[in-house]
C-alpha positions in Angstrom: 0.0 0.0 0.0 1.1 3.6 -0.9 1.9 6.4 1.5 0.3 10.0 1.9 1.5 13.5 3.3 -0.6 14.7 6.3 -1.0 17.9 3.6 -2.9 15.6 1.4 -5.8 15.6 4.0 -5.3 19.0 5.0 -9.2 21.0 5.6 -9.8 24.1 6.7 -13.1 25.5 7.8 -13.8 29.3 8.4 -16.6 30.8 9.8 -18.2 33.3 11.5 -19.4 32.9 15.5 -23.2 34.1 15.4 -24.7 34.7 18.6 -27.2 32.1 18.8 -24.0 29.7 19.2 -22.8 32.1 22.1 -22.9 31.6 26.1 -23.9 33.6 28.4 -20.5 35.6 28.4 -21.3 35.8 24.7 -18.2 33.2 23.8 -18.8 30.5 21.3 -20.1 27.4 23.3 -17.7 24.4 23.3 -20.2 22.2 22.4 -20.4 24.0 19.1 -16.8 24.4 18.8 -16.1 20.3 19.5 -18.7 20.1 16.7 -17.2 22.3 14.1 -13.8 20.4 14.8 -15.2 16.9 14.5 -16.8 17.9 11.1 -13.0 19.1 10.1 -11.2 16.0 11.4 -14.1 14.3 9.7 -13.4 15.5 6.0 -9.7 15.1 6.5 -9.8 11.3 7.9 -11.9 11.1 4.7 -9.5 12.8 2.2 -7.0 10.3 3.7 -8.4 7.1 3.5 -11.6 7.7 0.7 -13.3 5.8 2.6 -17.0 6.0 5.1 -15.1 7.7 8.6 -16.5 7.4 12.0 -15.6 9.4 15.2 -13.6 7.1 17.6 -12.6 9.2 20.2 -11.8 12.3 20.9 -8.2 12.3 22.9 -7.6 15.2 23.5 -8.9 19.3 24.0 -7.7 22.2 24.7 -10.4 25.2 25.4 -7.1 27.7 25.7 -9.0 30.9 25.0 -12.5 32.0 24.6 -14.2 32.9 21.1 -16.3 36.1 20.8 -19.5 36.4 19.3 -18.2 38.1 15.9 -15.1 36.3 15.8 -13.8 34.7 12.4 -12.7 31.4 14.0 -10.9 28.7 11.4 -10.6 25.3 12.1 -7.5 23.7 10.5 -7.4 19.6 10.5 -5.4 17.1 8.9 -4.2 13.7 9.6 -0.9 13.1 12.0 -0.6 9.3 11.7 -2.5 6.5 10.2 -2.4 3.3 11.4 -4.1 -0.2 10.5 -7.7 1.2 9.8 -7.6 4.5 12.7 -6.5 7.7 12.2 -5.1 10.5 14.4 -6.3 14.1 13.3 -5.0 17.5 14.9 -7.1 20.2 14.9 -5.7 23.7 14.9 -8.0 26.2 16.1 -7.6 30.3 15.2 -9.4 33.2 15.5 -8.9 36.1 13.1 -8.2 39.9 15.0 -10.9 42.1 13.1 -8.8 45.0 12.4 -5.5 43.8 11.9 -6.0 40.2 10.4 -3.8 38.4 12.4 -4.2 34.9 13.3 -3.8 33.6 17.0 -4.2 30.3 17.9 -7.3 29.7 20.6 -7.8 25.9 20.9 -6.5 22.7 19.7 -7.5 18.7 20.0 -6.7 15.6 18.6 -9.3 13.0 17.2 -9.4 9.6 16.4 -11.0 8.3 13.4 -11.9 4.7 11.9 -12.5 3.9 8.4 -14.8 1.1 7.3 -17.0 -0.5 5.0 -20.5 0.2 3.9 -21.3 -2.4 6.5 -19.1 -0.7 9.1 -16.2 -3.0 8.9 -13.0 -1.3 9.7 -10.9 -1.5 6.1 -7.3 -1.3 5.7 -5.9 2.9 4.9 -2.8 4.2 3.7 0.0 5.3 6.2 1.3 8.7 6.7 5.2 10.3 5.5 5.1 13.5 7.4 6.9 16.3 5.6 7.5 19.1 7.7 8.8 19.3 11.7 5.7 20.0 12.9 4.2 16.7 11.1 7.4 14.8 12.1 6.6 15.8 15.6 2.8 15.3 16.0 3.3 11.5 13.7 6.2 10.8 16.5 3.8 11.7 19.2 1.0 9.5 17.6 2.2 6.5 19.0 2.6 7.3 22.1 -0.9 8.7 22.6 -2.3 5.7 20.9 -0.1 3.3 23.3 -1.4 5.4 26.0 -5.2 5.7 25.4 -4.7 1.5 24.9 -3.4 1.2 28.6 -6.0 3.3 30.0 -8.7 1.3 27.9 -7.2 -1.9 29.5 -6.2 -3.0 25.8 -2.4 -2.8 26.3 -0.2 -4.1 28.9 2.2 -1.3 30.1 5.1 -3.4 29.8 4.3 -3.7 26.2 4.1 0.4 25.8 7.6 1.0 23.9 7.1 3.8 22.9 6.0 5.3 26.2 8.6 3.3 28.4 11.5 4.7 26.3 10.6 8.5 27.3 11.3 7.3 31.1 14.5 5.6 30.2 
């Protein structure tokens, strides 16, 4: 099976924050934040594999700074590291400054996507060459997370974890 850059999958969703998606402090509601980033992930664990995706698990969120009501918030997804039939997906999370322009990250989170079948069988995907450092980085880290989420899930024996047991060496 062929290989695939993480740019290959890359999606990016802009929008604007209405205030009917706003809490009480008039800041975008994580609910609907999580939502918007799942439909990124979603597209980009698509691109990747071309294949039906479903949400596995979300691994990991960061709510690092409130979105305004107004705000230009772009999601940026693609995926860090495929393995047998799951996929790991960063989401990047910016907001635009509406005089200057400039971009500052607010959030990120990392996903977990399966691809399957029409009768929802997991399916074989291509793997991931990572390009740039930051790629290099988060498919590096991919592992780890995975070996991690399996020990917490009861699916991996620690001692098993290489990966995780060479950072403590």
């Amino acid at each position: 099976m062929n290989s695939k850059t993480p740019s290959a999958s890359l999606t990016i969703l802009t929008d604007l924050v209405l205030p009917g998606e706003t809490n009480y402090l008039d800041n975008l509601f994580g609910g609907e934040l999580l939502a918007r980033m799942d439909r990124a992930c979603s597209i980009a664990a698509r691109r990747h594999s071309r294949r039906i995706v479903v949400t596995a698990s979300v691994n990991h969120v960061a709510f690092n700074k409130s979105v305004p009501v107004g705000s230009v918030v772009t999601v940026e997804a693609k995926v860090s590291r495929a393995f047998k039939s799951s996929m790991e997906i960063f989401a990047d999370v910016w907001i635009e400054d509406r005089q200057s322009g400039e971009k500052t990250k607010v959030n990120e989170g990392i996903y977990t996507f399966v691809a399957v079948d029409e009768t929802g069988k997991p399916v074989e995907i291509e793997q991931i060459t990572p390009e740039t450092d930051l790629e290099k980085e988060r498919f590096e880290g991919a592992l780890r997370r995975k070996q991690l989420s399996l020990i917490l899930a009861g699916k991996l024996n620690p001692a098993d974890a290489t990966e995780l047991k060479a950072l403590f060496i």
